[in-house]
N, C-alpha and C positions, 0 to 999 in steps of 0.2 A: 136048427137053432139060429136065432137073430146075432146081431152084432153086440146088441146092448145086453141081451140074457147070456151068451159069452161074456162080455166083459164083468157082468156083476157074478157068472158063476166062477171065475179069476178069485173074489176075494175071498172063497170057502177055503182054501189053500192053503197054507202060511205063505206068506209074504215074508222073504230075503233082504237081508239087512247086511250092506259089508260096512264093519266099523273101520275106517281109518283114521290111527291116531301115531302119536311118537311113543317110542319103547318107555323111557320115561314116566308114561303114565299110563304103563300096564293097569295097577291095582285100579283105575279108574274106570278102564276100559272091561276087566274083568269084573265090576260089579254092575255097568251098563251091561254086556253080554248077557249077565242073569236077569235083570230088570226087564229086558225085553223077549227073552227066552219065555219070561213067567207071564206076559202080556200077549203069547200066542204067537210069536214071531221066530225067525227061522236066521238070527245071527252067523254072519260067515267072517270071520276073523283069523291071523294066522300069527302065530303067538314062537314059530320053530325061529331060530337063530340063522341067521347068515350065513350059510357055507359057501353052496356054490351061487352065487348070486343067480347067473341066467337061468336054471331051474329052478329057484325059485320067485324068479319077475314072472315065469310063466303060471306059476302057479296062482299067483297077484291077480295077473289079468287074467285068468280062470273065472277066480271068485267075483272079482267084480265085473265081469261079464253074466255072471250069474244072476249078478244082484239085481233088484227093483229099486233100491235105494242107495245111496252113500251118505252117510252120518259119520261127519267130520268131528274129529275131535277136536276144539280150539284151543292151543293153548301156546305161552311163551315157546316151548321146545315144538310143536306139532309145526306150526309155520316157519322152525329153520328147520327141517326133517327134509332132507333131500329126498328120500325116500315117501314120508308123508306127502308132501307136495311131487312129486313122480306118479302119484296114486289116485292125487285129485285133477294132474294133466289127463292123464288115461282116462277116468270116467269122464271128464269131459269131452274130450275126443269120440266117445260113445253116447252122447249125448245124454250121459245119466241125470236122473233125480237126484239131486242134495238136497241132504237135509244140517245144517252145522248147529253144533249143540258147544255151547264156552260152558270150559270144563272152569280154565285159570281165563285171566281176563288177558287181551293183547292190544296193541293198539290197532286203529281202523287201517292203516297203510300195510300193517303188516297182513292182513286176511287174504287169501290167496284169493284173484281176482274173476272167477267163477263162483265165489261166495259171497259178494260184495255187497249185493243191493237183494241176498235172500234176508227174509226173517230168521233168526236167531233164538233158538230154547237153549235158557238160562240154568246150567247144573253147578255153578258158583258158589251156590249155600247150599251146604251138604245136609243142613238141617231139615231143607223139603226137599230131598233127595228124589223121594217115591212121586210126590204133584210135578216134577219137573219131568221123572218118567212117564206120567202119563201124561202130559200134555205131549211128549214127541210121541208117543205112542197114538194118539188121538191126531197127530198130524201126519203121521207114516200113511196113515187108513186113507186120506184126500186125494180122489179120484184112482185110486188102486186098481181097480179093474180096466182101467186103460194103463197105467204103468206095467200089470202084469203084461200084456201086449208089448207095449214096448221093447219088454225083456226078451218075450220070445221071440218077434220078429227082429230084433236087433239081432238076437245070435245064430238064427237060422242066415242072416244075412252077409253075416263077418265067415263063418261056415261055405256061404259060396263063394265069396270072394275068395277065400285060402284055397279052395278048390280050383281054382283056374273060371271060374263062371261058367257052370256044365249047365246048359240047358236042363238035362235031369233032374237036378235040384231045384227048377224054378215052381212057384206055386202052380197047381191047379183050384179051379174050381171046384166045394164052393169056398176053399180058402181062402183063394185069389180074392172074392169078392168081402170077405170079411176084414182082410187088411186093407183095401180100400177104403172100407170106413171107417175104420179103424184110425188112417189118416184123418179123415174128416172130422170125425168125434174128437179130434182133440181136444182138451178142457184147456181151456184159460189157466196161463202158467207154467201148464205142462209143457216137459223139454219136448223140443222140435225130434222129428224120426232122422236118426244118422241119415246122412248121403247115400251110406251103401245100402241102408234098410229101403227109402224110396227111389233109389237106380234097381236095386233087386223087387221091388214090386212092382214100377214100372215095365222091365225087361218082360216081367211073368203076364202080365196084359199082353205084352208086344205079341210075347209067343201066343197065348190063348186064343188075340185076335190071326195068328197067322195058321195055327192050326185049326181053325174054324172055315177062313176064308178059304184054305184048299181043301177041308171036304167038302165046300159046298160046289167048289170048281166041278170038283171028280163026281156029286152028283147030278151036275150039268143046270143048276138053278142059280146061277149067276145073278141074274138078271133081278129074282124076286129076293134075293139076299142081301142086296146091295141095298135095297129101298128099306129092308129090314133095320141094315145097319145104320144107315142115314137115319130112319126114323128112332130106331134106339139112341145115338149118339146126341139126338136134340132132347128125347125125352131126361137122358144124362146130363145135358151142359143146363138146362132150364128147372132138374128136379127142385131145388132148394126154391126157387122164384113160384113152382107149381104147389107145392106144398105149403108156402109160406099162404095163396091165395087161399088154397081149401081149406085151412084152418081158418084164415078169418073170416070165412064166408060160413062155416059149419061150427066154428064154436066161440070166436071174437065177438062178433057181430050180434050173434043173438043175446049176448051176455051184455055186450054196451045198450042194447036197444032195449033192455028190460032194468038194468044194473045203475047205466051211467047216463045217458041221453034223456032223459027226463029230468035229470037234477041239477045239469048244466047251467051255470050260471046268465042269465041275459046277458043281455050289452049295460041295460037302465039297472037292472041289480050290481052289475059289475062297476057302473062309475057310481054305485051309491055305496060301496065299503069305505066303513072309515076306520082309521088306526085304532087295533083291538077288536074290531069284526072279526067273527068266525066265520068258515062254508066249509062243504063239504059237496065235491060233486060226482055227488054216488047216493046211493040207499043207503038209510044207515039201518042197520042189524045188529044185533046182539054179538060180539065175539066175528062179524065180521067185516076188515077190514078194506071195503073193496075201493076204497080210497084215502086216502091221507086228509087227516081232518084239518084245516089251514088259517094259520092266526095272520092279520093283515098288518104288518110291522112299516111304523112311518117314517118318512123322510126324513132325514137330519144326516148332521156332519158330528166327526170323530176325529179320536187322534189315534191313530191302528198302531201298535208296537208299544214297546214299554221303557219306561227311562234306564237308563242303567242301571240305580240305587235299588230298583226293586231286584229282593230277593228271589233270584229264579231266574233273571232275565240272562237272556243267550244273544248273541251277536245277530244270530239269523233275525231278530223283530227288532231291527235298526236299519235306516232312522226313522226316528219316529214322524208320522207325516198327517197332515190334516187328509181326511179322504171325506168327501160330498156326496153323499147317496139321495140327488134330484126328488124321484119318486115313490111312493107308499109300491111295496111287492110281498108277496105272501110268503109264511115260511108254516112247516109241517109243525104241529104242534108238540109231536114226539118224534122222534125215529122211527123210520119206519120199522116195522115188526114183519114178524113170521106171518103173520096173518092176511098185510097185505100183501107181502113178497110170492106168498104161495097162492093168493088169487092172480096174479099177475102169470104163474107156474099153472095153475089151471087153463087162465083162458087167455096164456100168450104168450111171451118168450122169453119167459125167463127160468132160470135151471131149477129143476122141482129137486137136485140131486144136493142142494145146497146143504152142508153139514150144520144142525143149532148144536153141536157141542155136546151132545148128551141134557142140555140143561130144558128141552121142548122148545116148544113152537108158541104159537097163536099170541101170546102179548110180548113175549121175549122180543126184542132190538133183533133185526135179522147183522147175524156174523156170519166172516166166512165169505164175506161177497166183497169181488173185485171193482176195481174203480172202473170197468169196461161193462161189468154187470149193473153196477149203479146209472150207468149211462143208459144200458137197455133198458132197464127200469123205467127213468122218466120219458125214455122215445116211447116205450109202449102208451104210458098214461097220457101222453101227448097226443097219442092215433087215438085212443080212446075215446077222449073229449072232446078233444081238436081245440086247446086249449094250451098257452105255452108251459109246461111245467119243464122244472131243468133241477139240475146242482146250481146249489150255494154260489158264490162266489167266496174266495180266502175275505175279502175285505166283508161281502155283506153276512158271512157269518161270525168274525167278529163285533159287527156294528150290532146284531143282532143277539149275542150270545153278553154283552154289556150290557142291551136297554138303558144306553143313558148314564151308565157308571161308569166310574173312573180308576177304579179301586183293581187290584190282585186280580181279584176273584168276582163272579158276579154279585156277591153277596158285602164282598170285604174286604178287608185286609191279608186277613187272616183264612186259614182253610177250617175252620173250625168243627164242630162233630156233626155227623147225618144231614150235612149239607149236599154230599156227593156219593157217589160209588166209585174208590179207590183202593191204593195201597196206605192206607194213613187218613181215610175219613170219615172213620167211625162209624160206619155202618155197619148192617149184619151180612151184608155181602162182601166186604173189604179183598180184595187180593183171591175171591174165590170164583166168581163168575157173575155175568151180567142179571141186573134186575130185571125185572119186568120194567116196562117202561111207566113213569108216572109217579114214580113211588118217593120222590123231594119234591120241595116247592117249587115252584114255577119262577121265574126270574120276572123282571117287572114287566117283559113285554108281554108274558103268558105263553114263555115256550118251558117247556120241561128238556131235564138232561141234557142242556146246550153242553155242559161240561163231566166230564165223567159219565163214567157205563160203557160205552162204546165208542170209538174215534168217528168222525164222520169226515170220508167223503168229499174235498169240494173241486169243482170245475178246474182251476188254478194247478198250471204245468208248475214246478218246483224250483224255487229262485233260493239262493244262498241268502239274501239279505232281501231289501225294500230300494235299494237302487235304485232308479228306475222306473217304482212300480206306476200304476196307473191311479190316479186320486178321484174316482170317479165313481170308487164301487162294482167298476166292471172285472170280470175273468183276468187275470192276467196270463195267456196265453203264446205270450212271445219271448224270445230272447232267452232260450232254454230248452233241455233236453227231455220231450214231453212224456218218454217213456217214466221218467217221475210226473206222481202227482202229488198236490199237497193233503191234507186232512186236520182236521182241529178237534178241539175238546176232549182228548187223553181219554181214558179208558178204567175199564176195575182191576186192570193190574199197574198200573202209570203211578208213580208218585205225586205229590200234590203238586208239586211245581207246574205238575204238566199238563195241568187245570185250569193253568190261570189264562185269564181271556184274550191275554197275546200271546200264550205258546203256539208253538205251530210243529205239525210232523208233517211227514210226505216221505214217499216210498214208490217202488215200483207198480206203474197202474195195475202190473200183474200179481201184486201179491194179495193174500188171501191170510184171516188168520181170525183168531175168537175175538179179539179187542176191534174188529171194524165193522162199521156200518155205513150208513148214511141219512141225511133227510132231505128234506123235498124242497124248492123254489116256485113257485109262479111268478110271472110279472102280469102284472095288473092296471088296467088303465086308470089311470090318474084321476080323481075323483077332480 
């Protein structure tokens, strides 16, 4: 059995859940227990009273050594819970999955500082009690089949360690060879393998490599074993750089040279787009999207941020600043979708494992994808063409997602009906799940969903305000901790505020969740 048909037969299971919450909000935590119990999951919870405390902290780190998961409970009392916070050090120390779910609302300083920069599922209204269960439910599932790993070589590893580190308990082959990739497969996001899980996998190589090398001693083939080893160890350090080659020489290649490389724009077509030209450089197909169709948005200046007085406005889109965007550069006309993400998953590098939410594929807004995945994204369609395609920049998809307005909203003032896909914008999708893309008007440049449906996305490390920023239209990529990135145009669960064509969000480049996507950039030579 491979590495990946292990890790995906991991998720036929149940999957282990330890709830840490404060006693205070048992009845809380006993009606989550059932919610997730009835979702096919395998709750570990410990509900007995305080006697002898050290039997039962042992019993603590039992379960949540057990666990795949930790699903925090947020609330006023859970972050002064000596005990609750004791329980979120521990699984950190074991490099667990969090997952934190706000039962009561707390403030940001107060969240213990391992939860800080995850996404948060909202059980605050007890009126969609059950959609707030599945949505954690629907995020427990993301990348499972390597968390379940996780679990067990984290605790085979703590296990030797308590043992004094017997050689006898180290791996052999061909386990050995399964948590090596194990290591390697790790998904985007996912917690890093404890210390002791990669010193106890390492050590297991050492030995494997040492009880190898003495048989071969004892059977006097020193000589052709060593050329063995040597030639295994390069085929080892070079696999990913070999592999990356035979793909694109046996399934890249032939795909661009049938797919993409005919429809390639010239140099004479490329300085003939004018603002409001379309291209597309792919075949185009029915239902398939094996490129991003691209609206040619013109040069002009802006004012990026929002006055005060406007309703909605937050500190972060001050001050407000003229910004100069020189040259005409192309932007995707929708979001990208499932359709182009999974050609990209077909014939190049990007994760065919990527979750749509249960809602499908093919015109659906691809969710679910990290701001490192967006970046593979346009590196692939960039090799493809050989053509610059990128992210956004924060400034050129506000100047973009305006077309020229000045107003709220692209449209207005006001957020008014079936103008968007939100919480509050009258649509038939409102607060339930992304559209298909295409399904509002177009804003006046002729991009669809600039605002609402899914967040996108853009190039720009994460700055608290406009400081600073750069007036030119370009990335702002300095003077900041890049592990955030930024994203714009709010989502189908975002309230209307977070629509308007200066809000701004940004988050960990590693997080992942149903409200993000991205869309696409070229730059284009100047007509």
């Amino acid at each position: 059995m491979d590495v990946k048909t292990a890790l995906e037969d991991e998720v036929s299971s149940k999957v282990r859940i330890f709830i840490s919450y404060s006693r205070k909000d048992m009845t809380f935590a006993d009606r989550l227990e059932a919610a997730l119990k009835k979702r096919g999951y395998d709750p570990l919870i410990d509900r007995d009273e305080i006697y002898a405390f050290e039997d039962w902290w042992k019993r603590i780190e039992t379960l949540i050594g057990r666990a795949d998961t930790v699903v925090f409970v947020l609330s006023p009392d859970a972050v002064t819970s000596t005990v609750a916070l004791k329980e979120v050090s521990y699984a950190a120390s074991l490099n667990k999955r969090f997952a934190p779910i706000v039962y009561r609302q707390v403030d940001d300083n107060a969240v213990p500082e391992p939860l800080r920069r995850l996404n948060f599922v909202f059980f605050d209204d007890i009126a969609i009690f059950d959609a707030s269960a599945d949505r954690l439910a629907e995020a427990l599932q993301t990348d499972i089949g390597w968390i379940r790993r996780h679990t067990e070589f984290g605790d085979t590893a703590r296990q030797w360690v308590q043992a004094g580190r017997p050689n006898g308990m180290l791996l052999r082959s061909p386990v050995l060879e399964q948590a090596e990739a194990w290591i390697t497969l790790r998904p985007q996001g996912a917690p890093l393998p404890s210390d002791d899980a990669q010193t106890f996998i390492a050590e297991s190589r050492k030995a494997e490599v040492r009880e190898k090398r003495q048989n071969r001693i004892l059977q006097a083939a020193i000589y052709t074993s060593l050329i063995g080893i040597i030639a295994g160890l390069i085929g080892w350090i070079n696999q990913s750089y070999i592999a990356a080659q035979w793909r694109w020489s046996t399934t890249t290649r032939p795909y661009a040279a049938a797919k993409i490389w005919p429809y390639v724009l010239t140099a004479a077509a490329e300085r003939a787009l004018r603002p409001a030209d379309t291209f597309r450089e792919c075949a185009a197909e029915h239902d398939k999207d094996y490129c991003p169709e691209m609206i040619v948005v013109p040069a002009g200046s802006f004012m990026m941020g929002s006055p005060s007085a406007e309703p909605g406005h937050e500190s972060s889109e001050e001050p407000e600043h003229k910004v100069t965007i020189s040259k005409p550069f192309a932007v995707s006309k929708y979001d990208l979708t499932f359709a182009g993400w999974d050609t990209c998953a077909t014939y190049g590098v990007c994760d065919p494992l990527i979750s749509d939410g249960g809602w499908g594929r093919g015109q659906q807004p691809v969710i679910y994808v990290t701001w490192d995945d967006a970046e593979r994204y346009v590196e692939w369609l960039s090799q493809v063409t050989g053509q610059p395609y990128r992210l956004l920049s924060e400034a050129e998809y506000e100047y973009a997602a305006r077309a020229g307005t000045h107003t709220a909203y692209p449209w207005g003032e006001e957020i008014g009906a079936n103008n968007a896909n939100c919480r509050g914008c009258g649509s038939q999708w409102d607060n339930q799940h992304p559209a298909t893309v295409g399904r509002f008007a177009p804003n006046k440049f002729g991009l669809y969903d600039v605002v609402g449906n899914v967040w996108s996305w853009v190039e720009d490390c994460f700055h608290d305000n406009y400081d600073g920023a750069p007036t030119d239209g370009s990335a702002w990529i300095h003077g900041a901790n890049c592990s955030g990135r930024s994203s714009r145009g709010g989502a189908w669960d975002a309230v209307p505020n977070r629509l308007r064509s200066a809000s701004r969000g940004g988050g960990s480049s590693n997080n992942r969740f149903s409200g993000i996507g991205f869309r696409v950039a070229r730059t284009i030579v100047a007509p």
